[in-house]
N, C-alpha and C positions, 0 to 999 in steps of 0.2 A: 753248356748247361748239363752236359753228361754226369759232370760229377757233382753236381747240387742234390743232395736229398733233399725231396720236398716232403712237409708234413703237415701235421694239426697240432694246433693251440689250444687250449682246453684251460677253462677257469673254471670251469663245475656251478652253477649257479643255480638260483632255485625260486624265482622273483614270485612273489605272492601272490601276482597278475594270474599267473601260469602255477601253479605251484605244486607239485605232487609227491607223496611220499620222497623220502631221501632215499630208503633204500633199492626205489624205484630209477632214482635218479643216476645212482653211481650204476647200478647194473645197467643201465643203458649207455651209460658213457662208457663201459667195457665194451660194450657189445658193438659199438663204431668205433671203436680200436681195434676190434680185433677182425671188424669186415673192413677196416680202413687195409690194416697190411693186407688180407687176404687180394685186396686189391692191388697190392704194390705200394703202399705207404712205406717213406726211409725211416719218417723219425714222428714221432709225439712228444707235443713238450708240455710241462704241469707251470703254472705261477702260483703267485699266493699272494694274499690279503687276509686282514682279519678283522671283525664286527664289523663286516658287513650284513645286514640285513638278509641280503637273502642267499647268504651261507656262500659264498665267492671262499672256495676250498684255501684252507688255511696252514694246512699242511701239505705240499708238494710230494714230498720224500715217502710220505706211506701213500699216497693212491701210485705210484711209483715203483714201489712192488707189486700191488694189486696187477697193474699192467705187466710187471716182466711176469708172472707168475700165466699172465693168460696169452703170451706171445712169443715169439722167439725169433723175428728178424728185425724189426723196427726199431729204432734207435730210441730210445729214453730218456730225455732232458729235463730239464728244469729252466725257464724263462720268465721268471728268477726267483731264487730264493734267498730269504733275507738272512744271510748270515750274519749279519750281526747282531741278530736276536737268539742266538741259541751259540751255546759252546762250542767251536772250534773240535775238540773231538768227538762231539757226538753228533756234529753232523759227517766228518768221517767217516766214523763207524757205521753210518747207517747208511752210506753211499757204499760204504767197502761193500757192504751184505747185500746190497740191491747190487753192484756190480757182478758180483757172484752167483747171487742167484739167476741174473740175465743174461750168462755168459759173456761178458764184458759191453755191454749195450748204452751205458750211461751214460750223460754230456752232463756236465755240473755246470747249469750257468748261474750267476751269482750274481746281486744287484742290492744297491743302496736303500731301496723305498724314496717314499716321502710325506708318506701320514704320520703326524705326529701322536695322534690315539693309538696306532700300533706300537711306536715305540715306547708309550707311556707302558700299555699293558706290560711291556716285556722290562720294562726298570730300565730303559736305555736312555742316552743321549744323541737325539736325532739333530741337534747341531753338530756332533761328530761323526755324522754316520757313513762318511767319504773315507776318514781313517780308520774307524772300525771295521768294517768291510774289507778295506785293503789289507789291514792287520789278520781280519778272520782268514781272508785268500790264503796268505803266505804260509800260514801254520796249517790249514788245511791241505793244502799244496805237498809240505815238508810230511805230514801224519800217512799222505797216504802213497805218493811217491818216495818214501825212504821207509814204504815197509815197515812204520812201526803201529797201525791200530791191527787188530787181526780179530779175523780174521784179515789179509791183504787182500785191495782192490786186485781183480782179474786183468783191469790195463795199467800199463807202466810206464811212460807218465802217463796221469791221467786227464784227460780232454777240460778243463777248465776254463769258463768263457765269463768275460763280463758282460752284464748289459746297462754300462754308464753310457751318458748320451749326450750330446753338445762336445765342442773340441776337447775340452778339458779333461774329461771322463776320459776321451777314445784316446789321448794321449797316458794318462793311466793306464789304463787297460796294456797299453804298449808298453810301458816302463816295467810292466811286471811280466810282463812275456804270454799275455793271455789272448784266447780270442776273444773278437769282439763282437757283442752280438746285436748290431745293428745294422741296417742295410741302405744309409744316410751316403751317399758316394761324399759328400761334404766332410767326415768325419776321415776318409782313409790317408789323407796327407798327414791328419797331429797322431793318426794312428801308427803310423809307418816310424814317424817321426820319433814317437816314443817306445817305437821297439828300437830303435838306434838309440838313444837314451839312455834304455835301461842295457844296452849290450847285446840286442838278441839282432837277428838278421831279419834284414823287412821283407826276405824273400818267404820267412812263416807265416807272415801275415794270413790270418783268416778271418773271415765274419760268417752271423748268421743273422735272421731277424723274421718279424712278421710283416706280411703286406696285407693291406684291408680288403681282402680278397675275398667276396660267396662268389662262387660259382653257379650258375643257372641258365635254364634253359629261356625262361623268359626276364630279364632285366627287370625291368620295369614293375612289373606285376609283384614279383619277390620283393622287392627291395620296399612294397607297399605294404607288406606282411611283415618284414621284419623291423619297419621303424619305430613301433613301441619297442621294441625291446634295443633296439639303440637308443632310445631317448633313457630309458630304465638305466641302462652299462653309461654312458656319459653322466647320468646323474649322480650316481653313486660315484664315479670318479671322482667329479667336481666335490662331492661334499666329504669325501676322504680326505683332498689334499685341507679341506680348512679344520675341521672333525677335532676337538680336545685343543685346540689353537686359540680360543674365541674367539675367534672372526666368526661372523656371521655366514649362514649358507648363501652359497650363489645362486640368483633367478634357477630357476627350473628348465631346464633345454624342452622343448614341447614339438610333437610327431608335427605340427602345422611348420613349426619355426624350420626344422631338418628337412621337410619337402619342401621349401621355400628354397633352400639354399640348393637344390639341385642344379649340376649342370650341365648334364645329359640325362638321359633315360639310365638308370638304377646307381645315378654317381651323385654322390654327397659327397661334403667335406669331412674326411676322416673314413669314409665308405665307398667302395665299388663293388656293385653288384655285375658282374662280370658275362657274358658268354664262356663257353669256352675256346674261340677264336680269339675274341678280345682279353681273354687271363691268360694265353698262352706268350701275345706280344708285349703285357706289362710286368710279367716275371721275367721273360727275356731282357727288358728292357732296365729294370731294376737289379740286373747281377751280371749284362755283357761287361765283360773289360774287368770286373770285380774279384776279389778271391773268395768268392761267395760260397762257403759250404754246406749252409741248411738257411732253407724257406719253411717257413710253417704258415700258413692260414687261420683263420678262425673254423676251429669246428662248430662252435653256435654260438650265439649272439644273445647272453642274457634269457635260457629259455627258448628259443624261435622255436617255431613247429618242427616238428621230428621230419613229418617228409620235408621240407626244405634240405633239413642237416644231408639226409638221406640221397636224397639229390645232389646236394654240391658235395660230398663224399665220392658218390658215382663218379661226377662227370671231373673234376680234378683227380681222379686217379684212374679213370677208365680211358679219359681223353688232353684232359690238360697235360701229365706228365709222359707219358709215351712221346705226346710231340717235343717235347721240351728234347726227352733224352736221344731221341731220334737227330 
């Protein structure tokens, strides 16, 4: 585990429930990035969605500067950004310039979607969104590895990951020589497989991913506090993937039905609310034996209270990662 950077996940949200100024909002989400490294955080990674309701950050790439401009050790990602919504070099360029201005800190991770309302906004074809994507990788890849947007990125090659999922993706992912940013052990055979495929050695093999990770002192208790705003984040999911499709919305997931499906003290399906005894043996447990090079967590959950973030911030970098690295 020495050499796993562990981080935070960040989708910026702003649920009506909870709801307060934006510009409140982003200045706070700087402000646990920049006591996340001060703690010893590797990396932070940004995703993206768009019309969602309660503003689920839409653009990765600029709060992305925001962050290099307020940090200077923590690594910089993207878990994922839709490239096949936007021109192949102007997402370049705008990675070249954030690479530079973060003295080379970037991880470009890249990923298909699956809302079809998102691709409408953007004129695209979300039935080819497998090759568009693959097509945006390679010319991204060629604009900024062969030096020609410029200003040029500060790394050379530069760190480019996918995060396709089921065999088929991680075998992609492989054919193009990329890392893979899922941490499924099921996925690293068509992985391996399709770096031999496409030519490359399965000894580059790398991944990264999220695990449903809060950290806290009391389990139980937390994870009572944070289940509105998991029922909020799954809902919004759910009604993405049908969203501009007309299919109809899916039932409503509801705080009774997620406490129902417990099955321990602060573990739901899809959630663990963790000690830090017991998040030190499930990130262990999720990347022994793996070529596992970045873990990120959730930094909040749709909103959750500030002291919670606050907390599992604390104790995933004051005590989860020390033992990991130890």
């Amino acid at each position: 585990m020495a050499g796993v950077k562990l981080g935070l996940f960040f989708d910026i949200r702003n649920p009506e429930p909870w709801a307060r100024p934006w510009p409140d909002v982003y200045a706070r989400t700087l402000e646990v990035i920049v006591e996340a490294e001060r703690l010893g955080a590797r990396s932070v990674w940004f995703t993206e969605h768009h019309q969602f309701t309660d503003g689920y950050l839409p653009q990765p790439l600029t709060f992305l500067a925001a962050a290099a401009a307020r940090t200077s050790t923590v690594r910089l990602g993207t878990a994922v950004l839709l490239a096949a919504l936007r021109p192949a070099p102007l997402v370049a360029e705008e990675v070249a310039v954030i690479d530079q201005l973060s003295g080379g800190r970037v991880e470009l991770g890249i990923g298909a979607g699956y809302s079809p309302r998102e691709y409408a906004l953007y004129g695209a074809d979300i039935s080819r969104r497998y090759s568009l994507t693959d097509d945006a990788v390679r010319e991204i890849r060629r604009l900024l590895d062969d030096g020609i947007v410029t200003p040029p990125a500060a790394q050379r090659p530069f760190p480019i990951w996918l995060g396709y999922q089921g065999p088929k993706g991680a075998a992609r992912a492989g054919r193009l020589g990329l890392g893979l940013l899922s941490l499924d052990r099921s996925l690293l055979e068509p992985y391996r497989a399709g770096l031999v495929e496409g030519g490359h050695d399965p000894a580059t093999a790398r991944t990264g991913g999220m695990l449903d990770i809060i950290v806290a002192d009391d389990p139980e208790a937390t994870l009572a506090r944070i289940l509105p705003h998991y029922a909020h984040q799954l809902n919004t999911y759910r009604h993405a993937a049908v969203a501009g499709s007309g299919a109809p919305d899916p039932k409503p997931v509801t705080v009774e039905k997620l406490a129902g499906g417990m099955s321990a003290p602060g573990r739901i399906p899809g959630l663990r609310v963790l000690t830090p005894a017991d998040a030190i043996n499930a990130i262990g447990e999720a990347t022994e034996g793996t070529p596992a090079e970045h873990v990120y967590l959730w930094a909040s959950i749709a909103g959750m209270p500030g002291d919670v973030v606050d907390r599992h911030v604390e104790l995933l970098f004051g005590e989860v990662a020390p033992a990991l690295s130890a």
